[in-house]
C-alpha positions in Angstrom: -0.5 26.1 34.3 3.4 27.2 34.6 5.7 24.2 36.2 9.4 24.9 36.8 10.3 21.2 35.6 9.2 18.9 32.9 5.7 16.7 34.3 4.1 14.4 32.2 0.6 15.5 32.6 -0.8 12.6 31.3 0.9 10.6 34.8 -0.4 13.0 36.5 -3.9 13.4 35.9 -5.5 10.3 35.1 -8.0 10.2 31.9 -12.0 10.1 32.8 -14.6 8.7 30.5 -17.3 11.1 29.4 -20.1 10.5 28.3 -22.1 12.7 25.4 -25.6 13.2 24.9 -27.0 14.2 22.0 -30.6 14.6 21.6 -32.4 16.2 18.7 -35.1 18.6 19.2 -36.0 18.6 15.5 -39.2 16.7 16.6 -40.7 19.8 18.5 -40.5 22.2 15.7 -43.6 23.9 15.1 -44.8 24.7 12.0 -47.3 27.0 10.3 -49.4 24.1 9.2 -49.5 22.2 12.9 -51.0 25.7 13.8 -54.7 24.7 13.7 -56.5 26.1 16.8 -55.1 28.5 19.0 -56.1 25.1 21.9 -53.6 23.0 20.3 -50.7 25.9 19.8 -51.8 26.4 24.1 -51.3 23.4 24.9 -48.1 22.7 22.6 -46.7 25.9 24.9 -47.4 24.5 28.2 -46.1 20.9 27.0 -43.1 22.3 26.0 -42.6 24.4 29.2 -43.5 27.8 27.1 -44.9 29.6 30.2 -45.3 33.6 30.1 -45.3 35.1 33.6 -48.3 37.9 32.8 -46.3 40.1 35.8 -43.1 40.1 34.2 -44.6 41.1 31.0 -46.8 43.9 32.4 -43.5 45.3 34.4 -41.2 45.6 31.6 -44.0 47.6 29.8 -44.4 49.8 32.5 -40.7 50.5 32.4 -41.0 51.6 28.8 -41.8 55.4 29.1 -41.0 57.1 25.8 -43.6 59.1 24.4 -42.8 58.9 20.6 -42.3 55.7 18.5 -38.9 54.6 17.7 -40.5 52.3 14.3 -39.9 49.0 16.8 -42.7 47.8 18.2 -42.5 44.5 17.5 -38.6 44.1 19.3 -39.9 45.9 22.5 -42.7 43.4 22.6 -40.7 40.8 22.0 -38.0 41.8 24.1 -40.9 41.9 26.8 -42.1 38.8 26.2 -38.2 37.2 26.6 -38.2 39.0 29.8 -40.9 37.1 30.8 -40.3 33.7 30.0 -41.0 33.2 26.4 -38.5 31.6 23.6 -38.8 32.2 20.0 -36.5 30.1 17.3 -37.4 32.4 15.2 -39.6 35.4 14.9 -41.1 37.8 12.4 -39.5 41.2 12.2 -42.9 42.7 10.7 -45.3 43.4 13.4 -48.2 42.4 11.2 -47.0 38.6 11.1 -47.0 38.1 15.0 -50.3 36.3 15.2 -48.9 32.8 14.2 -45.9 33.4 16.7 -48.1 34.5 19.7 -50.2 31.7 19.1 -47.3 29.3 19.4 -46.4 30.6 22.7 -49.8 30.1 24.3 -51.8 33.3 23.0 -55.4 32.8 21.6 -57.0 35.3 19.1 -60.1 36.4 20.7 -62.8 39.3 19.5 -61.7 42.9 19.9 -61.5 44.3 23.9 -60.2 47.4 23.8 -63.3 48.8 26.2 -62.7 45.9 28.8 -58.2 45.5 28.1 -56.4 42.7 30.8 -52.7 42.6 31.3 -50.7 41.2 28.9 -53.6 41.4 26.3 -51.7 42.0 22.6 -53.3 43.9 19.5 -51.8 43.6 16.2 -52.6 46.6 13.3 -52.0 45.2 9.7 -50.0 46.5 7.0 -51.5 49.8 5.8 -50.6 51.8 2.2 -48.5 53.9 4.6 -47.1 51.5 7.6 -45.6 48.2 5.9 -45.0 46.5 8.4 -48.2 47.4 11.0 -47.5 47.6 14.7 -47.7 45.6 17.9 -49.0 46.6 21.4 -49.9 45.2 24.5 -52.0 46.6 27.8 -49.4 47.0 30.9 -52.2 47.2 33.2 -52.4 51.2 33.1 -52.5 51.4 29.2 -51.0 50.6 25.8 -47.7 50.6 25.2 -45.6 49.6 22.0 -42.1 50.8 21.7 -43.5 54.1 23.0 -46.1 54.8 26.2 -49.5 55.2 23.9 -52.1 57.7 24.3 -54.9 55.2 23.5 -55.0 51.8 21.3 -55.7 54.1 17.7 -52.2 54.7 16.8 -53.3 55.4 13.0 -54.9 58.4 12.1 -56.8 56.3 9.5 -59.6 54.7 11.4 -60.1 51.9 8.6 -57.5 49.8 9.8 -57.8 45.7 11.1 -57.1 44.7 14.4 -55.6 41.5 15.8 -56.7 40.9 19.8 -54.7 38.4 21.8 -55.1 36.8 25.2 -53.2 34.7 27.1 -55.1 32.6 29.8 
């Protein structure tokens, strides 16, 4: 602040303690080998306050409505996932690896359900000679949608690919 004459500001404004708080969070780091069951990374998420609001999910998808593939799947479903609630420390850019991260944030793997989808339900495609790093999708409620609106789940014109099917409960 500008004064016109000379004020000591320390006679002015008397000092105040503070007090700092540090606390590490080092102890809730996850890691890959704490990662048994997908029960224990659910209930790590809900312990830690990891909650993803299925509607807030769902609507961001439905707002995506490009009909070709920009080659990033994994950030729009991530990005989606943000918008909904969920916090990553760290994240795999390859679609392929998001299994152990979806896990960690209250997913569970569960059999294939592409004939009976529910919202928020996540498939993961693995590496292929052709696509290195897979792809990422997840049902908005009216269909499958990556980075792109999808025509169906079978994004790969080769049919011998694996599938990775997610569900959050």
């Amino acid at each position: 602040m500008p004064y016109d004459q000379n004020v000591n500001m320390n006679e002015v404004y008397a000092p105040a303690q503070t007090n700092i708080i540090i606390r590490s969070q080092s102890e809730r780091n996850v890691t890959a080998a704490e990662i048994l069951t997908s029960k224990k990374a659910r209930e790590r998420a809900i312990n830690s306050n990891q909650r993803v609001d299925i509607e807030k999910f769902t609507g961001f998808l439905k707002n995506i409505t490009r009909q070709t593939s920009t080659q990033k799947c994994a950030k729009s479903i991530r990005l989606g996932l943000e918008s909904a609630g969920a916090r990553f420390k760290s994240h795999p850019v390859a679609a392929a690896d998001w299994g152990k991260t979806l896990t960690s944030i209250g997913y569970r793997k569960i059999n294939l359900s592409f004939d009976q989808p529910k919202k928020g339900d996540i498939y993961i495609i693995d590496r292929t000679a052709k696509n290195r790093y897979g792809h990422i999708a997840a049902y908005s409620g009216n269909g499958w949608v990556s980075d792109f609106k999808q025509s169906g789940y079978a994004v790969y014109r080769n049919q011998n690919v694996n599938y990775s099917y997610y569900r959050m409960d």
